[in-house]
N, C-alpha and C positions, 0 to 999 in steps of 0.2 A: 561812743556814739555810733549810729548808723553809719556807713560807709556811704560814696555816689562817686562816680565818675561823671564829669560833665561836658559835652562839646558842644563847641560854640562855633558857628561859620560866616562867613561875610563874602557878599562878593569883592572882588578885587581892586574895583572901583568905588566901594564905599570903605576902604581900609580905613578905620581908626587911628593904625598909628602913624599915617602919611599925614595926619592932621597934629602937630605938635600940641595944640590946646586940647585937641579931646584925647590926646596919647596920654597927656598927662594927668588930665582927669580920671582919664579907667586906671591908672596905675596908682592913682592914690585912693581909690576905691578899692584897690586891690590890698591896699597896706594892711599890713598883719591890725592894727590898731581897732583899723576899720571894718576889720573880717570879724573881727569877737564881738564887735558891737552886735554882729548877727547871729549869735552865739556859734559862729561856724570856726571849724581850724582846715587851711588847706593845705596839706603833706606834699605835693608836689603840681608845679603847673609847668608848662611847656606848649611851643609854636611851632606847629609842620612847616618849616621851612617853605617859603615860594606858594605855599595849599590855602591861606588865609583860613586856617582852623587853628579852636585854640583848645588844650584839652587840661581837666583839672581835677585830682585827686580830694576829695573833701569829705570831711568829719562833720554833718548837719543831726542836729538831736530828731529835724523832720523836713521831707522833703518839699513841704511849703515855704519855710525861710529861707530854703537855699535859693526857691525860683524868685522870690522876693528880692534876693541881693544878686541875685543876677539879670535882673528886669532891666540894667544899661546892655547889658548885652543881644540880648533879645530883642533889644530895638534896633539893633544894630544890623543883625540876624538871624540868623536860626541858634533852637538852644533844643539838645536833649539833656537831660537824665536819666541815669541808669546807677538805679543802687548794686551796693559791689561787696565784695569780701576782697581778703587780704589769700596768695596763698597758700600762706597757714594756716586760715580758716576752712578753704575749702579743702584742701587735707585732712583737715583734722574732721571735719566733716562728714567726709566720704565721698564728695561730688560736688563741681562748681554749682550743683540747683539743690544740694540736699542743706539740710538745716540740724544743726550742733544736736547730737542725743542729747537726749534731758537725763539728770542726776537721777542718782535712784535714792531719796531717803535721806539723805544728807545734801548741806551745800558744797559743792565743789571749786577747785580752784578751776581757774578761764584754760580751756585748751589752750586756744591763740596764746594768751599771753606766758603759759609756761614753755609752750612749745617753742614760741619766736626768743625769748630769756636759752634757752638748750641752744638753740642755733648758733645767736650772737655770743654762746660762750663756747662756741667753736666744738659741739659733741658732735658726733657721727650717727645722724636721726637712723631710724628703723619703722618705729610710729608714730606718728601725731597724735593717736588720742585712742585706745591710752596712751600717752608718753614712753615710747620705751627709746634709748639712745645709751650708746657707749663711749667712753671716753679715747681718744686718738689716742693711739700706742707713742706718738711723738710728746705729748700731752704728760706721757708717764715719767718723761722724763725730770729730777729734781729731786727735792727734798722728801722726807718721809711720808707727808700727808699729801691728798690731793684736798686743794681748794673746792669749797661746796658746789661752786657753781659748776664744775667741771666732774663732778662726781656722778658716773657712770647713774643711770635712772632705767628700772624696769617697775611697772605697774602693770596688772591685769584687769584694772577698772577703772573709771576716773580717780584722780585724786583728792581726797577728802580737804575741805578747807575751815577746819576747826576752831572755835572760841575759845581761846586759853580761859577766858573767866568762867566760862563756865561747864568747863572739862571737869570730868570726875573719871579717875578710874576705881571699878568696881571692882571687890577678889568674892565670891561666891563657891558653891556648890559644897564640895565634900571638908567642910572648914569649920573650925568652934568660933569663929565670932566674923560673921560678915562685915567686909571693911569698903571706905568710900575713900577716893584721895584727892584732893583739889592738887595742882601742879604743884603750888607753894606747899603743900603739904610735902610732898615729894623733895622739894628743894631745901628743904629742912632738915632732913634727916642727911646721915651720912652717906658721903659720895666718894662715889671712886671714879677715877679716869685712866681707861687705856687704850691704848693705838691700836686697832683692828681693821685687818684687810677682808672685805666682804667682795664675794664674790658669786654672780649672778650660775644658778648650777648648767644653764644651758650654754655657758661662753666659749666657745669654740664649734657650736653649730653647725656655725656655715663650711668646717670643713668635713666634716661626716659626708664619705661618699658608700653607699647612694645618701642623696638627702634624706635628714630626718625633721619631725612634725615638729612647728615650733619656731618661735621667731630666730632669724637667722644672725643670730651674733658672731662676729669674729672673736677677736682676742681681748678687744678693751672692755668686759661686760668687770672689770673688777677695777676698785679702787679703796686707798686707805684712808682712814680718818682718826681724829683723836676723840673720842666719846666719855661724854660725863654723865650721871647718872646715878642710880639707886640699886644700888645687888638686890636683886630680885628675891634671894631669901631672907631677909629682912621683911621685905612685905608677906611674903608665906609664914617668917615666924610669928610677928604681928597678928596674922589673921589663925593661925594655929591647921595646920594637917592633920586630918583625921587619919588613923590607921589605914583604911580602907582606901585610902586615893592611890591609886596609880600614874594619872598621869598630869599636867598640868594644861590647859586649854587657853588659847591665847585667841582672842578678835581683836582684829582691826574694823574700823569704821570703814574702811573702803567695800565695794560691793560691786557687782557685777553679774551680767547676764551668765558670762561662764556656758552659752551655748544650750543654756535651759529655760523653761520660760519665767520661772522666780527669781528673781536676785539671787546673788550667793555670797557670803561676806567671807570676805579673805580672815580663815580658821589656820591655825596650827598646832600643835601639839610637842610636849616633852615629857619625857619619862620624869619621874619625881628627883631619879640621884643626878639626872644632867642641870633641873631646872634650880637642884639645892648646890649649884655649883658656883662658887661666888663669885666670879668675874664673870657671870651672865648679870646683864644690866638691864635695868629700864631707864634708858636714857631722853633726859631732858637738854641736852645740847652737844654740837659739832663743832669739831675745831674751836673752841671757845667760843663759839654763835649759839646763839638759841635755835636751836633746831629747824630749820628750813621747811616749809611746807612740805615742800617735793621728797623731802626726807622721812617724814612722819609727822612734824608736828602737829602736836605738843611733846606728843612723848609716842617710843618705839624700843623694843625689844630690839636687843644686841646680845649675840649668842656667839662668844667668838669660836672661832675654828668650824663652826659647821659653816654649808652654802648660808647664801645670803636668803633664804625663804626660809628659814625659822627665825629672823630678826625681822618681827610682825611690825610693819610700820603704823603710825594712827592707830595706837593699842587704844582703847578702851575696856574692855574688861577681861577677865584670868578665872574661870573657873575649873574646880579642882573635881576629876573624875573615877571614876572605879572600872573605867574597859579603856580599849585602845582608841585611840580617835581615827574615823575612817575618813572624816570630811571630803568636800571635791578637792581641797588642794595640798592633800596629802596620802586619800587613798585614791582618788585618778591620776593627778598630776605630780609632779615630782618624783617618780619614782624611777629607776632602772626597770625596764623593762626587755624580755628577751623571748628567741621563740626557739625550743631546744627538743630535738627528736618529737620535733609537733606538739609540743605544751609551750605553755605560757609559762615563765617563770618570772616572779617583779621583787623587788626589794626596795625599800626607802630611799634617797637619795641624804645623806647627812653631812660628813666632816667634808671639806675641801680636798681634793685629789694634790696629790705634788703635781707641781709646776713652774718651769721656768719662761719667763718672755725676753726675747732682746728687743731695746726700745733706742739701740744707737749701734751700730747705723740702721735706718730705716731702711724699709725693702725698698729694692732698683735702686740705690743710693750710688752716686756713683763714688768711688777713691781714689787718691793716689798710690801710686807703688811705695813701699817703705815700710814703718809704722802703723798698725793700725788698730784702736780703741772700740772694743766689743762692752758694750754695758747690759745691765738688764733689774731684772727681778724676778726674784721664786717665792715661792711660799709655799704652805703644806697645815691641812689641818691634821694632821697625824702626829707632827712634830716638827721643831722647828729647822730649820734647814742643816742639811749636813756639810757640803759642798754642790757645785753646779760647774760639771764639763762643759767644753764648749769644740768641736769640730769644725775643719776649715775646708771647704772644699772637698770633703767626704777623706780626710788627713784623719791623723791618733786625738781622739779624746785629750784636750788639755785643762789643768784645774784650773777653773776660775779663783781669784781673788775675795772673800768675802768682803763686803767695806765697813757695815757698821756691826755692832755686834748683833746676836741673835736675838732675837722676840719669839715670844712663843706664839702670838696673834699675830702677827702683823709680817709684811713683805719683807724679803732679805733683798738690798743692792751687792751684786756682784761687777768685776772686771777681770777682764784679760785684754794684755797690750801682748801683739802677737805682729807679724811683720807677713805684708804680700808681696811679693816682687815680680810676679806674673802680671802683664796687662789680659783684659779678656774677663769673661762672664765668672762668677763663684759663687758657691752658697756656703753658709753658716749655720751652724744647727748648737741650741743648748739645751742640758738636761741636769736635770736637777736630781737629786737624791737628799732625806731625809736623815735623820735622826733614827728615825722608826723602820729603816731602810727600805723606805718605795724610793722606786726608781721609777720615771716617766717612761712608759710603754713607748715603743716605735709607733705602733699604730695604736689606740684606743679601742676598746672594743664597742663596736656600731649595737646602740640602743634605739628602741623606735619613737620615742618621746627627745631624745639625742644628748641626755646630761652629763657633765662630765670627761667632755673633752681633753683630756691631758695629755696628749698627742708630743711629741718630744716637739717644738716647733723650728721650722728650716725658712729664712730669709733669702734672696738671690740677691745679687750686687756686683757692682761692676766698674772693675779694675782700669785707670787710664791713665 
């Protein structure tokens, strides 16, 4: 319902509540019982001390009911209204006077209400609308998975808000028998579930110096989940591959302006031997939840080990092509780009880079002198983790502890219990190395779209 804010004023000598029979009155006028009767909810009310004003946050379906239930007041005094946003509305907005973009083509989910849901589950906003927020590096801390709610969120256009009844995903183009799938269709066949860490390709952004284009993520743009789902070549065998395809074409229902004046629906693309790779999923649920809006639901491509931009959220159709896909967001955006003896040189953006986070102790943390517990996580789409060093204050490389075993998708936890006995300022630095043996770069090398971050990363902390 509409928002208002209302004030109400009296002089000082006509105060209501110096009157114990009419204190009583406005106050059981005021009771929640008696607010609904007016179809109104009021979120919060409050008295300027000694100012004989009263002021009242209120949810009316229309600004005549509300002046109606407040017409004891008004006799009493003055009364404005002023209709209001929340704000996370006007954030998400663009301006305390501007009003919500409109959907393009599809329904969407409520800015407000996804955004203020991110907040109160304690993400670290960036945007309000689209939705983009990263999960707090203290947050990393725990079990294998992160919980849905806390799972890092990037979108490029609203959020689509889909009818599971009446979702169909479509398989088309270079195929012997065009195919249609209701979910339950999907939920029928054979499934697989694996723990994959998805990882946003711009996360580490904001530390690219000079700045690079692009929303400016730190280090939590990545988290893991456990995803259930349909191997994706099953629906290709189903639908049959003509010789001629090369690649396979993935939409989502989300769209967006994209800085053009048409819509642009969030496209992707994969080569035929990556998409016939059977732990590529079309998955219809998270952590044993049905799929989360903000997630994709109904259903979403999971492609492990590459970034998180070829696991196409709110899939609706797969068609199968014979040239390379150039779309806007995968031949403008996502890509490495570089400027080298005065050319242009750009390349795809695909598997995850090695990297290690520590997420204990947090940075400025302060310690005591003695013992001290360095924790983290690495991952790598090239391979699954090899070991991960850890340096003390610019000291010799020491091997961390691996904790659980290796996953070929998914994050490794590490430790090393190491001893400070200096008081005063230190830093901590981890690196991770592979399988496939990358090693995380000291510096990363600066792209102008900025992906790929894998920067070795250094915490400061402080010994007392």
């Amino acid at each position: 319902m509409p928002l208002f804010i209302v004030r109400h004023q009296h002089a000082p000598e006509g105060c209501p509540a110096q009157d114990p029979l009419i204190g009583a009155t406005l106050l059981n006028h005021l009771s929640r019982p008696n607010v609904r009767k007016f179809g109104l909810q009021i979120q919060a009310e409050a008295v300027a001390q000694g100012e004989h004003s009263m002021y009242l946050i209120v949810e009316a379906a229309d600004e005549g009911r509300l002046r109606e239930f407040m017409r004891p007041f008004q006799m009493a005094g003055s009364l404005d209204i002023y209709p209001a946003t929340t704000c996370v509305r006007a954030v998400a907005s663009g301006g305390c006077a501007a009003s919500m973009p409109a959907s393009a083509g599809v329904p969407t989910l409520d800015p407000e209400e996804a955004c203020q849901k991110a907040i109160d589950a304690g993400m670290v906003m960036h945007r309000a609308h689209p939705l983009n927020c990263e999960t707090s590096l203290a947050a990393l801390v725990g079990g294998v998975v992160m919980p849905n709610a806390r799972f890092y969120m990037r979108n490029n256009s609203p959020m689509p808000d889909l009818d599971a009844a009446t979702f169909r995903l479509g398989i088309a183009g270079l195929v012997e028998r065009s195919q249609s799938f209701t979910i339950r269709d999907l939920q029928n066949m054979r499934s697989k579930t694996h723990v994959v860490t998805l990882e946003c390709a711009g996360n580490g952004r904001a530390l690219f110096d000079p700045p690079a284009e692009g929303e400016k993520w730190g280090l939590g743009a990545v988290s893991t989940a456990e995803w259930t789902g349909v191997p994706l070549v099953e629906i290709l065998d189903r639908a049959g591959v003509r010789p001629e395809a090369k690649e396979v074409l993935f939409r989502g229902a989300d769209r967006g302006a994209a800085g053009r004046s048409e819509a642009v629906r969030f496209e992707r693309s994969l080569g035929i031997d990556d998409a016939r790779d059977s732990d590529v999923l079309l998955a219809y649920a998270m952590n044993g939840e049905p799929l989360p809006v903000e997630h994709g639901f109904p259903l979403r491509l999971i492609v492990p080990r590459w970034y998180a931009v070829a696991s196409v959220k709110w899939l609706t159709e797969i068609e199968l092509i014979d040239r390379a896909f150039t779309g806007h967001y995968q031949g403008d955006k996502y890509r490495y780009e570089w400027q080298r003896d005065g050319r242009v040189f750009s390349e795809p953006v695909t598997v995850q880079r090695v990297r290690a986070l520590i997420t204990e102790p947090s940075p400025q943390a302060a310690v005591h002198p003695g013992e001290l517990a360095i924790r983290g996580v690495a991952w790598s789409g090239a391979a699954p983790i090899a070991r991960v060093d850890v340096s003390v204050n610019g000291g010799d490389w020491q091997e961390a502890r691996l904790v659980s075993e290796r996953n070929r998708y998914s994050w490794q936890w590490w430790e090393l219990m190491t001893r400070v006995e200096r008081s005063g300022d230190l830093t901590i630095r981890a690196r991770a190395t592979d399988l496939a043996g990358r090693t995380q770069p000291e510096r990363a090398e600066w792209n102008r779209l900025g992906y790929g971050n894998n920067a070795i990363q250094e915490i400061p902390i402080r010994v007392s």
